[in-house]
Backbone bond lengths (Angstrom), bond angles and torsions (degrees), N, CA, C in turn:
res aa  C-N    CA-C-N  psi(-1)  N-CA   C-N-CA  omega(-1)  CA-C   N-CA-C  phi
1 X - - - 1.459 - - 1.523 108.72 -
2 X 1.504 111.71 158.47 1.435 94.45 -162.47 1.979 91.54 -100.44
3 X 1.513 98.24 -174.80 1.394 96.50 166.69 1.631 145.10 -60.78
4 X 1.080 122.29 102.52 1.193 112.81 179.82 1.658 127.02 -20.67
5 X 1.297 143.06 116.02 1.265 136.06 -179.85 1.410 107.75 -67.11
6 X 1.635 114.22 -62.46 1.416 123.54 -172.15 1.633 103.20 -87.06
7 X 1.122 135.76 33.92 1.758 143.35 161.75 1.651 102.43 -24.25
8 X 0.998 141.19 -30.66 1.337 142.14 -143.74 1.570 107.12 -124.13
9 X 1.257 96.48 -24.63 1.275 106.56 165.48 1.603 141.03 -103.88
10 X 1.657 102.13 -16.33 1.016 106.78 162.41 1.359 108.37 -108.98
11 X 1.238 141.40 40.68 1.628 149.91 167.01 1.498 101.38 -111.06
12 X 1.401 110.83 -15.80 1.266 116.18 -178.64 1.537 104.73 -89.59
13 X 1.126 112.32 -32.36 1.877 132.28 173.89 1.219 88.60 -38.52
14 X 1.650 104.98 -81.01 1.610 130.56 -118.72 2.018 70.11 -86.10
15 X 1.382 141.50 -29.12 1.211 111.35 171.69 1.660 119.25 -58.29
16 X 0.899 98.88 -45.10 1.556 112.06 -172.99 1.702 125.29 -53.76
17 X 1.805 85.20 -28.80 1.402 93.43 173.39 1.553 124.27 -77.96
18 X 1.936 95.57 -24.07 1.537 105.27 -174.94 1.718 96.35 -70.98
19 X 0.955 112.07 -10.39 1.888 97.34 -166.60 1.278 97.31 -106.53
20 X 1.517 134.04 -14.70 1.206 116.38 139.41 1.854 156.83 -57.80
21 X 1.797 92.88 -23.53 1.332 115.33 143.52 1.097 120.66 -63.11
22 X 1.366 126.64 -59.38 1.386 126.24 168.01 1.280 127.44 -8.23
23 X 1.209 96.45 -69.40 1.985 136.98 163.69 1.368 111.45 -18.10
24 X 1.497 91.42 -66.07 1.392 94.75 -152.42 1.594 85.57 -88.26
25 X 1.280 154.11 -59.20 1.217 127.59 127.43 1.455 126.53 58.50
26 X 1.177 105.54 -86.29 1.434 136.50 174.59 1.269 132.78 -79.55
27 X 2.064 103.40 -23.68 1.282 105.25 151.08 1.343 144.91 -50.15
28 X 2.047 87.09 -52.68 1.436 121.69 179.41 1.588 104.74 -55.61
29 X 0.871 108.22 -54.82 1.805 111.93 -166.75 1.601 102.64 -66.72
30 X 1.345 132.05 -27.17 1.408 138.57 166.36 1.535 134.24 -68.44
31 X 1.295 116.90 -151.43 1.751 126.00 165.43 1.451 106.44 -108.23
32 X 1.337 121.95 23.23 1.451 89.32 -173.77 1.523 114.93 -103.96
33 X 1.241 127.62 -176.57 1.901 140.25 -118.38 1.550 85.24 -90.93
34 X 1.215 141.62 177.68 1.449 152.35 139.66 1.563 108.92 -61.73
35 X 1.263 105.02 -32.12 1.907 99.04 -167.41 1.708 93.21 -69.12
36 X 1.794 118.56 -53.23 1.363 115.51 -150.10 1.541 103.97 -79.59
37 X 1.771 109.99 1.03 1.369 99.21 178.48 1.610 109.69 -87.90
38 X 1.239 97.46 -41.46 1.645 112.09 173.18 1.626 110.15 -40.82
39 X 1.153 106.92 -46.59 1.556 110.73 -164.16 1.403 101.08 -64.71
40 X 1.486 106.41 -57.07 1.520 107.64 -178.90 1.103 100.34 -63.23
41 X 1.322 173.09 -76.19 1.819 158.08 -166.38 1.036 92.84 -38.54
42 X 1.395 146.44 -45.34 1.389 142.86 -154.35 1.918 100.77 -78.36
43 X 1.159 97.12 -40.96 2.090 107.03 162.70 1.010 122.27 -42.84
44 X 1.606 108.59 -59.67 1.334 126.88 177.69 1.413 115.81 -59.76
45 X 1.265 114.95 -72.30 1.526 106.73 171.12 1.823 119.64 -50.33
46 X 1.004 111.01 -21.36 1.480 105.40 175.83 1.616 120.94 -79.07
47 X 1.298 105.99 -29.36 1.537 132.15 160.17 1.565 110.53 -41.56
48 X 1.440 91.48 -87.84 1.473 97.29 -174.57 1.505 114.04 -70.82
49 X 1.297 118.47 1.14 1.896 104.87 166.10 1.668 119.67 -93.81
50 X 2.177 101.76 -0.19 1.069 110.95 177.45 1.654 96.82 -77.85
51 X 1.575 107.87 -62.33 1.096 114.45 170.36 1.897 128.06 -14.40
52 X 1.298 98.34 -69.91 1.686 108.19 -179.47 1.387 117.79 -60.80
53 X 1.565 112.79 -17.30 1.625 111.49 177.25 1.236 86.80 -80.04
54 X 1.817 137.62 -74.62 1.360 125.17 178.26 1.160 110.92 12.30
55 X 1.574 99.67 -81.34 1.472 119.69 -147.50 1.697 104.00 -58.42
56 X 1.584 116.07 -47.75 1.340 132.61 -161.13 1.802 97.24 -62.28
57 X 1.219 100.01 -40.09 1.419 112.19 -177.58 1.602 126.52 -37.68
58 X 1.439 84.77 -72.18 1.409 116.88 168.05 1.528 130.84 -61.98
59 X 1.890 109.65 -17.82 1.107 111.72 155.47 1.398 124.92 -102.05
60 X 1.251 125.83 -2.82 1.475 135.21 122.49 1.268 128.93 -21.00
61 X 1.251 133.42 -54.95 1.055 152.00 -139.62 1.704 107.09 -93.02
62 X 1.607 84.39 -50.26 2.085 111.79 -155.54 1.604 80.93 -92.22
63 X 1.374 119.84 -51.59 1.747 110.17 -164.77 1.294 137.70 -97.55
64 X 1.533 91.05 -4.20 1.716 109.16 -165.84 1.424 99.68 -119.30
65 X 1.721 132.21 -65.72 0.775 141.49 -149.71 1.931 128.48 -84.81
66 X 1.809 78.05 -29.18 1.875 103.03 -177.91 1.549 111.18 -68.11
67 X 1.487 91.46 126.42 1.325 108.39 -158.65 2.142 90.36 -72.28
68 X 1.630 85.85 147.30 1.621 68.66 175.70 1.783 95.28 121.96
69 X 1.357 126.81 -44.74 0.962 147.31 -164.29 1.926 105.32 -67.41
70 X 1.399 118.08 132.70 1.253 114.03 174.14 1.803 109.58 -76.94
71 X 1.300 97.83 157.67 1.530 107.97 169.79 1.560 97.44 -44.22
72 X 1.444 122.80 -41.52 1.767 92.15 -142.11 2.191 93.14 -103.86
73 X 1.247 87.69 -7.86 1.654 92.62 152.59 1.046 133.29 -61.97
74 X 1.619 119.89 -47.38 1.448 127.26 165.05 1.434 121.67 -55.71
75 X 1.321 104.21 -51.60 1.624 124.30 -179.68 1.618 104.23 -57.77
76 X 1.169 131.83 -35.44 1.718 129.65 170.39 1.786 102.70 -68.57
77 X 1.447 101.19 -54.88 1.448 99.29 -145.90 1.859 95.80 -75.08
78 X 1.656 103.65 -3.04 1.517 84.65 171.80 1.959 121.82 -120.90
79 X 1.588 84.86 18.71 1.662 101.02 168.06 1.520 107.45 -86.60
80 X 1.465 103.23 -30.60 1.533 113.24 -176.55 1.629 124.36 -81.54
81 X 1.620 105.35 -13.91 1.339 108.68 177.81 1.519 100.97 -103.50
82 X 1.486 123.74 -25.15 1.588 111.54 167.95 1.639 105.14 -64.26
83 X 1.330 133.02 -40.85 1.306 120.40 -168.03 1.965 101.97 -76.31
84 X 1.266 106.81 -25.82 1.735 82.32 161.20 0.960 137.93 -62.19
85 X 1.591 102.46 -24.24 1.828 122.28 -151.39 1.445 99.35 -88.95
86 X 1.700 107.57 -29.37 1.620 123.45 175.83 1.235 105.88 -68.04
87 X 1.405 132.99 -53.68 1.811 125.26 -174.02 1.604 101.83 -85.79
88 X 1.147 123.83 5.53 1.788 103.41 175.31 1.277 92.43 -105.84
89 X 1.723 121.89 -22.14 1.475 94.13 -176.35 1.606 114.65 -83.78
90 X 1.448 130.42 7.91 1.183 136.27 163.31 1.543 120.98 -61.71
């Protein structure tokens, strides 16, 4: 995989997301409501599905799209992003 461009910015994500696990975390182990736990999972998953387009984006971009790229480069790097796109959408 190649280098992340925005590294600094999505380490800042993937923190944000851990303190949203956290969260809910801290719900579970507590008193709090079913609605405010739901909501927060509902964060989390919205987080990290922002996250994975990022990512999909950006390997779009670098593996699929960059001019420069051979036919049989494209043709891997976009068998390999449908078979991600196939097990995350499970």
């Amino acid at each position: 995989m190649h280098i992340i461009a925005d590294r600094d910015k999505l380490l800042a994500r993937v923190r944000r997301i851990a303190g949203q696990v956290a969260a809910v975390e801290r719900q579970l182990a507590g008193d709090a409501g079913c609605s405010e736990t739901l909501q927060l999972v509902a964060s989390v998953r919205g987080a990290v599905g922002s996250l994975m387009e990022e990512l999909i984006e950006q390997h779009m971009r670098e593996h699929v799209a960059r001019p420069g790229l051979t036919d049989e480069a494209r043709a891997a790097a976009t068998e390999e992003m449908l078979a991600l796109i196939r097990r995350y959408g499970k």
